[in-house]
C-alpha positions as CSV (number, residue, x, y, z in Angstrom):
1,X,81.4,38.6,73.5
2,X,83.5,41.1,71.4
3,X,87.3,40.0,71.0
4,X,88.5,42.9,73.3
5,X,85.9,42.3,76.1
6,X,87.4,39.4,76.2
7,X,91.1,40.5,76.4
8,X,89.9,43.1,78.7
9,X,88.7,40.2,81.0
10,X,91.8,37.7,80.5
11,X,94.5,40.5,81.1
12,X,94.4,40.2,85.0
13,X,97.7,39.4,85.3
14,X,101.1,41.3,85.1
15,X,104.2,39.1,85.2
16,X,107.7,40.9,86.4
17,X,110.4,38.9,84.4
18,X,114.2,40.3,85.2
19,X,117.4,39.1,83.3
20,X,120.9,40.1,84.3
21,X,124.0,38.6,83.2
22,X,127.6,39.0,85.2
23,X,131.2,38.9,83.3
24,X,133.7,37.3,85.9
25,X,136.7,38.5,85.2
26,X,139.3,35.9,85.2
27,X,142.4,37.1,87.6
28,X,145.6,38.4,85.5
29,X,147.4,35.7,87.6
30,X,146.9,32.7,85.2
31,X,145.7,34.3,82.0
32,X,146.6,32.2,79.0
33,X,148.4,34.2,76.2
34,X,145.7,32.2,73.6
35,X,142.8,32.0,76.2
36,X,140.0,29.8,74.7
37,X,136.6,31.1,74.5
38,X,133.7,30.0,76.6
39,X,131.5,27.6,75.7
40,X,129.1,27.5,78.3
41,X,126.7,30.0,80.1
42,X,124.5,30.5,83.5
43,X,121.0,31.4,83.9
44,X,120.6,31.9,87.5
45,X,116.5,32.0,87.9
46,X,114.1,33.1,90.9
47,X,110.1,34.0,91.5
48,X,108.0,35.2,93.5
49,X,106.2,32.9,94.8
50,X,107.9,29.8,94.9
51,X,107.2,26.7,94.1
52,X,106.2,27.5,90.5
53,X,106.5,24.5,87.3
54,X,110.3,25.3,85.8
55,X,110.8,24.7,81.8
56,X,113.8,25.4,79.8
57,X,113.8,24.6,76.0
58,X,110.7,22.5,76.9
59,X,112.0,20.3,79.5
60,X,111.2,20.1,83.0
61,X,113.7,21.6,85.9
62,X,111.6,21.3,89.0
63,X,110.4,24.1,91.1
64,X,111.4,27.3,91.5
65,X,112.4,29.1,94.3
66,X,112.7,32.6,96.6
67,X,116.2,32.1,95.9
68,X,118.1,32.0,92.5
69,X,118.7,28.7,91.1
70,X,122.2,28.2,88.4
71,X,121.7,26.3,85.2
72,X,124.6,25.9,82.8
73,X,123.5,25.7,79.6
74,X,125.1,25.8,75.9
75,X,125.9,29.5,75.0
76,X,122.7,30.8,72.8
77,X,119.4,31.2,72.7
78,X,117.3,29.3,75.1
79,X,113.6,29.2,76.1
80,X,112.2,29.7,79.9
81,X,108.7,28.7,80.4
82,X,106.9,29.7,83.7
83,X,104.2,28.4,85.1
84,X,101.7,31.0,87.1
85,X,99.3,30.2,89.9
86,X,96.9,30.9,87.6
87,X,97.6,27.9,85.3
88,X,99.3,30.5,82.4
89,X,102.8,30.1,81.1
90,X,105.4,32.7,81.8
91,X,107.5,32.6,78.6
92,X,110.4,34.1,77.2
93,X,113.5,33.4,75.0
94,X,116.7,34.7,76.7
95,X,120.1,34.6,74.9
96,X,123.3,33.8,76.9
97,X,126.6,35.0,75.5
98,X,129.4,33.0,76.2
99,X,131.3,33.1,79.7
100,X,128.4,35.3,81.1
101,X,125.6,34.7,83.6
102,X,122.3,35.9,83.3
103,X,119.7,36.4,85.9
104,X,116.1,36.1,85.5
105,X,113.5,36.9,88.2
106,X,109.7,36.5,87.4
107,X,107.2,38.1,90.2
108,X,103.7,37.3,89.6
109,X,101.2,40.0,90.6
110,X,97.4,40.3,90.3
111,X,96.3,43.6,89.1
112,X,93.1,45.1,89.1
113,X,90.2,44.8,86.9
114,X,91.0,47.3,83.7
115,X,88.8,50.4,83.4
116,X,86.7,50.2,80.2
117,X,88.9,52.4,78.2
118,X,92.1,51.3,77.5
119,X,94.1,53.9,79.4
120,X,95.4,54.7,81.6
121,X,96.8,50.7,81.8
122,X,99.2,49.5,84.2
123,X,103.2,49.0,83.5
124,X,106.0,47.5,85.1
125,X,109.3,47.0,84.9
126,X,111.4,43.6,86.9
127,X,114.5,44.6,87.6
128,X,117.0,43.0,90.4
129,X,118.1,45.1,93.3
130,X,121.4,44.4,93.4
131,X,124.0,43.2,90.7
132,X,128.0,42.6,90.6
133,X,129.7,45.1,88.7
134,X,130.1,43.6,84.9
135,X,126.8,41.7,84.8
136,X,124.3,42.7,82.1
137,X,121.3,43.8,83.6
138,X,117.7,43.0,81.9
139,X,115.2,45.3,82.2
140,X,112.0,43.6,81.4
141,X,108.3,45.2,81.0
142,X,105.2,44.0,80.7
143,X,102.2,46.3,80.1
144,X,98.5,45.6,79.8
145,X,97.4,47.5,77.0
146,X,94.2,46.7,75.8
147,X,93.8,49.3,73.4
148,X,94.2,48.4,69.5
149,X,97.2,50.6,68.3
150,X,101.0,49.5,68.6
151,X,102.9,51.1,71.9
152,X,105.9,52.4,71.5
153,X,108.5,52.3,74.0
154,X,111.0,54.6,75.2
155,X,113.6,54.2,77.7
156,X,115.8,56.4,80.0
157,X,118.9,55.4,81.6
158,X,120.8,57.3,83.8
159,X,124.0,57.7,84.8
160,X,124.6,58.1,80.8
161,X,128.1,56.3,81.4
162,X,125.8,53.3,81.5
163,X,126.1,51.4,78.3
164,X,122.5,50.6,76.2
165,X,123.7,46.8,74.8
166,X,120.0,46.4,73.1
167,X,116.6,46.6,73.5
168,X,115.8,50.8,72.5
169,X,112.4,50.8,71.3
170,X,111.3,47.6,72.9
171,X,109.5,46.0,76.1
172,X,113.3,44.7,77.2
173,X,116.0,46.8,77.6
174,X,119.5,44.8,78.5
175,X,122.2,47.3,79.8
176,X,126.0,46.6,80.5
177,X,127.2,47.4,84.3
178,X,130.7,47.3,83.3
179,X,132.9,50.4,85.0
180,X,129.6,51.1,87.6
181,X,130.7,49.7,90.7
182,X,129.0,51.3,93.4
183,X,126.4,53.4,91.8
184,X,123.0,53.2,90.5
185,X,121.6,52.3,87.2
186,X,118.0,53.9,87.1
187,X,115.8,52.6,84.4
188,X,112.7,54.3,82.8
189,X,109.9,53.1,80.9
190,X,107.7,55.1,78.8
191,X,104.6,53.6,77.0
192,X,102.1,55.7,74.8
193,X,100.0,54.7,71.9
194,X,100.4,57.5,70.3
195,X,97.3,59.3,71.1
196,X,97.0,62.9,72.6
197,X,95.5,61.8,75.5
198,X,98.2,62.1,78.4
199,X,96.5,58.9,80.5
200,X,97.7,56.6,77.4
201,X,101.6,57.5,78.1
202,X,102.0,55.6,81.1
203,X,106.1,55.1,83.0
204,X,107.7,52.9,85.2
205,X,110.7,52.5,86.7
206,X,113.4,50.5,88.3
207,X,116.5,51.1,90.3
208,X,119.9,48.6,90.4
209,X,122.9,49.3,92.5
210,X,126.2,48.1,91.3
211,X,128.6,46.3,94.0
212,X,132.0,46.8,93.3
213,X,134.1,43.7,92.0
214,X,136.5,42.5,94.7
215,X,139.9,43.7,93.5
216,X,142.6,40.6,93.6
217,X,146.0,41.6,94.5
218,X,148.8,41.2,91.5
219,X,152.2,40.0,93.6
220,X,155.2,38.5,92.9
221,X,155.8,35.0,94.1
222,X,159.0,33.2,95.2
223,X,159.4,29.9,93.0
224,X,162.6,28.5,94.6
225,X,165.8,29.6,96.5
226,X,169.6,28.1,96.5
227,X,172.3,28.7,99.3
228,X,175.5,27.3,98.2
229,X,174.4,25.2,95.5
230,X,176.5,23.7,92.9
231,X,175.4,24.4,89.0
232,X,174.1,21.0,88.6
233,X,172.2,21.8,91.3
234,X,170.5,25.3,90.1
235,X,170.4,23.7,86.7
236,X,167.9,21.9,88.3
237,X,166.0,24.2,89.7
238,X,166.3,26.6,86.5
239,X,165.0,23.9,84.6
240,X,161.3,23.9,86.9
241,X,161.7,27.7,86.6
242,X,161.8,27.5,83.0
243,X,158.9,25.5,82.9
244,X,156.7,27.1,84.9
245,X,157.6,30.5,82.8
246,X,156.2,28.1,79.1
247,X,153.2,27.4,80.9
248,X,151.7,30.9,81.8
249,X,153.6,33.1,79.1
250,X,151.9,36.0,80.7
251,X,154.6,36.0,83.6
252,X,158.3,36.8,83.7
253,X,161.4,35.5,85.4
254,X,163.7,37.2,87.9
255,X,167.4,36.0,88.8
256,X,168.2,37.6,92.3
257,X,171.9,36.4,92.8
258,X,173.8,37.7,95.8
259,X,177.7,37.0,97.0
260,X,178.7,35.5,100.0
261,X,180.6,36.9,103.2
262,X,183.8,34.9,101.6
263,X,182.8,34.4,98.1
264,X,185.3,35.8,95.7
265,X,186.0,39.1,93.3
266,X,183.5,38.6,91.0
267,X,181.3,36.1,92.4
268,X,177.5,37.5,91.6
269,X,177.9,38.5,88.4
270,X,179.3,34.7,87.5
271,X,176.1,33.1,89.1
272,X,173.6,35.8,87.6
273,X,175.4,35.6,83.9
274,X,175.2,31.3,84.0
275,X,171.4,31.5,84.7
276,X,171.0,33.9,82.4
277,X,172.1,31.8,79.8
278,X,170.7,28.4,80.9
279,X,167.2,29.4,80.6
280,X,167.8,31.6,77.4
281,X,170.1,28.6,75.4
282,X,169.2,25.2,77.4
283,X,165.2,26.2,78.3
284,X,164.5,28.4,75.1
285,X,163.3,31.5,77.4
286,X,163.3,34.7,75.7
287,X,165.8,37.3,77.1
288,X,163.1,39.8,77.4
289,X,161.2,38.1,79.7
290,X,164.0,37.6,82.2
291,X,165.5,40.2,84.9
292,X,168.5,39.3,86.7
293,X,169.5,41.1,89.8
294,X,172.7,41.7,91.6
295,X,171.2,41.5,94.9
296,X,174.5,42.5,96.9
297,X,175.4,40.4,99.9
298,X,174.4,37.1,102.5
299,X,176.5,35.1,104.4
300,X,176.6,32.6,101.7
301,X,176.2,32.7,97.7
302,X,172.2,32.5,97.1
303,X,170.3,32.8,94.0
304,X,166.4,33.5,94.3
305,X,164.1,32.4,91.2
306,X,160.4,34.8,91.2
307,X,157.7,34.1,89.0
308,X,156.3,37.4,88.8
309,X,152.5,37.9,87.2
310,X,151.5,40.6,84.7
311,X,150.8,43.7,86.3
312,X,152.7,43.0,89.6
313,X,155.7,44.9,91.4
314,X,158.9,43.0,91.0
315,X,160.8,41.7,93.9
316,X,163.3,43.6,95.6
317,X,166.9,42.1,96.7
318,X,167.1,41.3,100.4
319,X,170.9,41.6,101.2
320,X,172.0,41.0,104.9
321,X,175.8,41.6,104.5
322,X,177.2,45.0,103.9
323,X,179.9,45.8,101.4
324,X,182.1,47.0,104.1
325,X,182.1,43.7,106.1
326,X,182.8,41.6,103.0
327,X,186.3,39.9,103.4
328,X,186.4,38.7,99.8
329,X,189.2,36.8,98.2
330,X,190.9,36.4,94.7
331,X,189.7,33.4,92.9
């Protein structure tokens, strides 16, 4: 038997691997100034059917399922073995940056017998239906080509705001989904051996939409809050205040201070001047990363401490004493 009768007669098989990878985006809230890199990565993996033998780097991980199924592996390249009904070993060498996720779905198909010539010959791409906006999408092909001369492989992606990361001119094609929240990325696969005969230039296609990442909301938050303290008192609290700022240098301070009904001449800017300079001399908090607010009037002196994150609107005084009702004294 001839060496392509008998590749004619083992390629009865077309195996649909996908491989997406998602970015999460931390939230602003808690981002460290010197944020350490990932060491770790996901490879979230599903088939059609279930049920299948599960290798990675050449050691068992149970069945597979309908469903994906998270591993967290080293960041790198890493080998995911398959194994079909048919007793053959789905195989492929995925890399996983850093931080990311990657998904892989592997949908085993029969196809039919091959025509004597080599084309037309089948071609498909695994792609998953649905991804979170800032995953990497992998758009995998296989193609039984029987024929002796190399394929070469073209791919169209549309919209063209969709960014190519790798794989032009190859059977994968991996494609960032970064900025494409609710759209579609649209894939295209072109195959020809280079011959003049149209039947041997065979496409495929696959279509993923782009859900929209869940947008966190940036606010303010209220650390702490003292009504008629003494300074030993809000020393206190300045000191937490303080700490909390050296912990997430990302955030920055606000001093609302208000006067009371009977507080005298002067009275707010004396408590917003002292915490100015606690935290700037005693905690070693940089001026420009402090706000201090005359906040008008209350029934009694108060001085609100905010933490407020990167990116959020700053807090706005809440007086509940006019200026005309004030019956302020000398000191």
């Amino acid at each position: 038997m001839s060496l392509s009768k008998s590749i004619l007669r083992n390629l009865k098989v077309a195996v649909l691997g996908l491989f997406a990878l998602v970015l999460f985006a931390a939230p602003a809230t808690t981002a460290s100034a010197n944020p350490k890199k990932a060491k770790y990565a996901t490879i979230k993996i599903m088939t059609n059917p279930a049920g299948l033998l599960l290798m990675i780097d050449g050691k068992p991980r149970g069945e597979t399922k309908t469903d994906y199924v998270a591993f967290d592996l080293d960041a790198g390249l890493h080998t995911v073995q398959v194994r079909l009904p048919n007793g053959k070993f789905w195989t492929r060498e995925v890399e996983l940056p850093a931080g990311r996720v990657k998904c892989v779905v592997v949908n085993y198909r029969p196809l039919p017998p091959l025509p004597a010539s080599p084309c037309p010959f089948p071609v498909s791409i695994s792609a998953p239906n649905q991804v979170t906006e800032g995953e990497i999408i992998t758009y995998s092909s296989d193609v039984s080509y029987s024929g002796n001369s190399a394929l070469k492989y073209t791919w169209v992606v549309s919209p063209s705001s969709a960014r190519v990361i790798s794989g032009l001119g190859t059977s994968t094609l991996n494609v960032d989904s970064t900025g494409l929240g609710g759209q579609r990325i649209i894939a295209t696969l072109t195959a020809d051996d280079g011959s003049s005969d149209p039947a041997c230039a065979q496409s495929a296609q696959a279509v993923s939409i782009i859900a929209p990442i869940k947008k966190v909301a940036i606010v303010a938050r209220e650390f702490d809050e003292c009504n008629n303290c003494t300074f030993d008192d809000q020393k206190a609290r300045l000191d937490n205040l303080g700490v909390e700022l050296q912990n997430d240098p990302t955030t920055r301070g606000y001093i609302i201070a208000y006067g009371g009904r009977m507080s005298p001449v002067g009275q707010v800017e004396k408590l917003m001047s002292r915490a100015r300079e606690y935290l700037t001399t005693q905690r070693g908090i940089d001026a420009s990363r402090l706000s201090v607010v005359n906040g008008g009037f209350r029934e009694d002196d108060s001085v609100e401490l905010w933490v407020v994150p990167s990116g959020a609107t700053a807090p706005q005084p809440t007086p509940t004493v006019q200026a005309g009702e004030m019956k302020r004294r000398k000191r």
